[in-house]
C-alpha positions as CSV (number, residue, x, y, z in Angstrom):
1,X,16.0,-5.1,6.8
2,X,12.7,-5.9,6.6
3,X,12.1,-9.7,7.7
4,X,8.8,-10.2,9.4
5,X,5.2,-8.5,10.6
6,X,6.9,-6.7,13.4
7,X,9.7,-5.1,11.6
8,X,7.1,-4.3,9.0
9,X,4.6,-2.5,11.5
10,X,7.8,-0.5,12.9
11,X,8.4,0.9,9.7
12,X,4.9,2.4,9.5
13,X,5.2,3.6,12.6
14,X,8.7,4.8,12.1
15,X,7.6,6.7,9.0
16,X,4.4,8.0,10.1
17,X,5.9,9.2,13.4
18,X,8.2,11.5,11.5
19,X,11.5,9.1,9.9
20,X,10.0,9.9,6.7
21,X,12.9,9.1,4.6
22,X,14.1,5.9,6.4
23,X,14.9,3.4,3.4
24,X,13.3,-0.5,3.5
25,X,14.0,-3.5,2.2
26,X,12.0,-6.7,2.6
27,X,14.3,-9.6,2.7
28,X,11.1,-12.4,3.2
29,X,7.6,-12.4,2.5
30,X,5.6,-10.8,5.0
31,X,2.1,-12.2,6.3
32,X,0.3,-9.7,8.2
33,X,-3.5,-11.9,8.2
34,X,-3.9,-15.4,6.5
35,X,-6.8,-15.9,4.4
36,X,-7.8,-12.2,3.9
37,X,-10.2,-12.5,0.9
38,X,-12.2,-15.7,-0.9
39,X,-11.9,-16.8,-4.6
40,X,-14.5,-14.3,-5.1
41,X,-12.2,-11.1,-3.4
42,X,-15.1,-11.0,-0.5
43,X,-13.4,-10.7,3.0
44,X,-13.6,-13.6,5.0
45,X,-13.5,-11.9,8.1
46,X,-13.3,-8.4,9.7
47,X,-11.4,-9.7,13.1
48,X,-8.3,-9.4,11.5
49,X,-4.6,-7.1,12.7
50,X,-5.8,-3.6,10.9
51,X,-2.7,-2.0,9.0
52,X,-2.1,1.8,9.3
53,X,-0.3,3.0,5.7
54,X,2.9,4.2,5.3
55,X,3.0,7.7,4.9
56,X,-0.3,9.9,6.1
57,X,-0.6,13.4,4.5
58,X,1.5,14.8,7.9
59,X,4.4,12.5,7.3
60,X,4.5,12.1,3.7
61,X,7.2,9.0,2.8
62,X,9.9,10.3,0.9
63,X,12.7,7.5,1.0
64,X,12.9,4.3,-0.9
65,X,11.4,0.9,-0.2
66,X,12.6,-1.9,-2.5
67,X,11.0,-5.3,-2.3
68,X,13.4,-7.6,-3.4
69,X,11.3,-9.7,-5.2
70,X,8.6,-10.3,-2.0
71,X,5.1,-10.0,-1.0
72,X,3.2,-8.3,1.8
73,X,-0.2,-10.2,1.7
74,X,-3.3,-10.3,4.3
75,X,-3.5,-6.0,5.0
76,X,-6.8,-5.4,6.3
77,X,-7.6,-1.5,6.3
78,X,-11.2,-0.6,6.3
79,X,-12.3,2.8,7.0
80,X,-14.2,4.8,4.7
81,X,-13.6,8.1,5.9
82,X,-10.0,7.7,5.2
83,X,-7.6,9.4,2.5
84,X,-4.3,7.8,1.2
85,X,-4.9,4.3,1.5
86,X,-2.3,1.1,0.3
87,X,0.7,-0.6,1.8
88,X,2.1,3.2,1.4
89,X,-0.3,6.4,1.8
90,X,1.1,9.3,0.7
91,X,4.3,9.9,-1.2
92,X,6.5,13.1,-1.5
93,X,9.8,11.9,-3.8
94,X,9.8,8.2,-2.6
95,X,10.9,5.5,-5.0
96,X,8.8,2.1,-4.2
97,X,10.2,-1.4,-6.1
98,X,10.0,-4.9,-6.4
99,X,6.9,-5.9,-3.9
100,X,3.9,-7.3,-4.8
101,X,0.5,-6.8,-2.5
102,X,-1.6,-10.1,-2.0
103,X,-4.6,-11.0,-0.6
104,X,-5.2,-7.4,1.0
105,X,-8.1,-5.6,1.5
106,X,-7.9,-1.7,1.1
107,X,-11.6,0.7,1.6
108,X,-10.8,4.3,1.9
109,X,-13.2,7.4,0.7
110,X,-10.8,8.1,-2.2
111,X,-6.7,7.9,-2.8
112,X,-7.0,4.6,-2.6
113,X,-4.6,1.6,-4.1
114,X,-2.7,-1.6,-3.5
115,X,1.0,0.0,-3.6
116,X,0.2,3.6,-2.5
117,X,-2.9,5.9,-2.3
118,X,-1.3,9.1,-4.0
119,X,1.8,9.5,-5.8
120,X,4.0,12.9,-5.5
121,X,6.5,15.0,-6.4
122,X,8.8,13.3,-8.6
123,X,7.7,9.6,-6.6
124,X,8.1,6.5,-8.0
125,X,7.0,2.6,-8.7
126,X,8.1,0.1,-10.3
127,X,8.4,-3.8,-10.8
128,X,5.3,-4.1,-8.4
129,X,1.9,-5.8,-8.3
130,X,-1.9,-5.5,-6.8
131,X,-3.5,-9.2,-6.2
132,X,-5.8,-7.7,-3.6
133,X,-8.9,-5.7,-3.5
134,X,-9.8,-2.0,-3.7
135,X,-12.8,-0.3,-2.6
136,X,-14.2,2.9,-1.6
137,X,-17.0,4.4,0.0
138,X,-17.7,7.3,-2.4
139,X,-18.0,7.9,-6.0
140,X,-14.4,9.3,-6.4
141,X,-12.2,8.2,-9.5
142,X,-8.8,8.9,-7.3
143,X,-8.8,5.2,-6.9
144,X,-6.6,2.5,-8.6
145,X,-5.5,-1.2,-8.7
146,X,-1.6,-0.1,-8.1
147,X,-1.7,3.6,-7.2
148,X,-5.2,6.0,-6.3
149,X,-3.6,8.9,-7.9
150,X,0.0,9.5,-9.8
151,X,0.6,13.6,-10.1
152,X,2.0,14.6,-13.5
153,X,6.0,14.3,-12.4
154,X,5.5,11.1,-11.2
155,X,5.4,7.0,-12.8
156,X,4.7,4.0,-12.4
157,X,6.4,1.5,-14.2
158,X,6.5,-2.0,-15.1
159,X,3.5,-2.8,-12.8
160,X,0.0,-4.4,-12.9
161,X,-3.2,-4.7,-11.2
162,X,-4.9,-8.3,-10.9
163,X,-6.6,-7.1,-8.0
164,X,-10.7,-6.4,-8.0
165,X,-11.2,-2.4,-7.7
166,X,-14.7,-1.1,-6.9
């Protein structure tokens, strides 16, 4: 169970360290940064607690993460040389449900979204939601309001961008 910024962060860690099919499930809403973005989706600040996404292209996230309903807001990751950018990075087979991202900020060279940079192998998500904002440093198209890329045997379902994507 999922229940606050620290169990959070030792998921990513947990994944991207290898426990790449450990299953999560938020059980509260989780604020990482208050007050990420303005009205107009322009940071606020840059001295904010930087996220690392679930699942780099080494340890690829293959289990399932359902939201139950919840929020992550205030993720702060800006680094534009950087692939496979979101609350998750890269998936291999994962199923991701039932979370919405809020006032986040994602900037990444490309494979870049809200829910996950790139979507693989039979991966999945639905029920979720982008309210943050997605930028990149380079005139790729692999970028997204929920997911950066979705390969042909994978879906996203039921979901929806509010989010501003650059």
């Amino acid at each position: 169970a999922i229940e606050n910024t620290g169990h959070l962060y030792w998921f990513s860690e947990s994944v991207n360290s290898g426990l790449t099919t450990i299953k999560g499930v938020l059980v509260d809403d989780i604020v990482v940064n208050d007050s990420v973005l303005d009205s107009n989706s322009s940071l606020i600040s840059t001295n904010l607690r930087v996220w690392n996404p679930i699942g780099p292209s080494e340890n690829t996230y293959a289990g399932t993460f359902d939201g139950n309903g919840h929020t992550v807001s205030g993720l702060y990751f800006n680094n534009k040389n950087a692939s496979y950018v979101g609350l998750f990075g890269y998936t291999n087979g994962a199923t991701i449900k039932k979370v919405g991202v809020v006032d986040s900020y994602f900037r990444g060279e490309q494979y870049v979204g809200g829910i996950a940079g790139r979507l693989y192998n039979g991966s999945t998500i639905s029920d979720c939601y982008n309210a943050g904002k997605i930028t990149r440093s380079r005139n790729y198209i692999n970028n997204g309001g929920v997911c950066g890329v979705v390969e042909s045997n994978c879906s996203i379902s039921n979901s929806y961008n509010v989010g501003a994507v650059n």
